[in-house]
C-alpha positions, 0 to 999 in steps of 0.5 A: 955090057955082057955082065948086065946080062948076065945078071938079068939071065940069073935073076930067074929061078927057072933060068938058075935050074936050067944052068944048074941042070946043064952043069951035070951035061948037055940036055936037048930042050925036051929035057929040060922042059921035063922038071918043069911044069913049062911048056917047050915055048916058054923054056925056049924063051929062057934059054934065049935069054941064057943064050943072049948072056952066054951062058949057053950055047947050042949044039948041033948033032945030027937032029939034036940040038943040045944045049950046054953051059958056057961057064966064063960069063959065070966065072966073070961074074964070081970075080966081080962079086969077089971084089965087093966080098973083099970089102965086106970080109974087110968090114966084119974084120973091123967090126970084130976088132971094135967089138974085141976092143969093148969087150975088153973095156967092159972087162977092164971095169 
């Protein structure tokens, strides 16, 4: 299931940093090694798993070969957290209205 890979890819600090940096535009691999204390390999093994998720993709521009955010996979996954944000708003709504309902016993008193 593309979600499931979705979330492995974001489970990764370094990986969150790179989708955070390619948010602001394209970057060549070197690039984006360069706030990392990673070598080129390394990065290039997470941006295959970002790749593998759809997160990025990979350009081709003369030599370089740019990569950018892929944004849907990103917007997929905010939809499916949407649901589960429905019914903790729903829960603390709940709550709220049982702690208005004490409150007003204990006032009753």
């Amino acid at each position: 299931m593309q979600l499931d890979h979705v979330f492995q890819a974001l489970a990764d600090p370094t990986r969150r940093a790179i989708l955070a940096r390619l948010a602001s535009g394209e970057a060549t691999v070197n690039e984006l090694v360069e706030p990392f204390a990673l070598s080129q390999p390394a990065i290039s093994k997470h941006l295959k798993v970002l790749e593998r998720a759809g997160l990025v993709s990979r350009g081709r521009a003369a030599q370089f070969r740019p990569v950018r955010l892929e944004p849907a996979p990103l917007a997929e996954a905010a939809q499916w957290i949407g649901g589960y944000r429905r019914f903790w708003e729903a829960s603390f709504d709940r709550l709220d209205e049982y702690v208005r309902e004490l409150k007003e016993r204990h006032d009753g008193e």
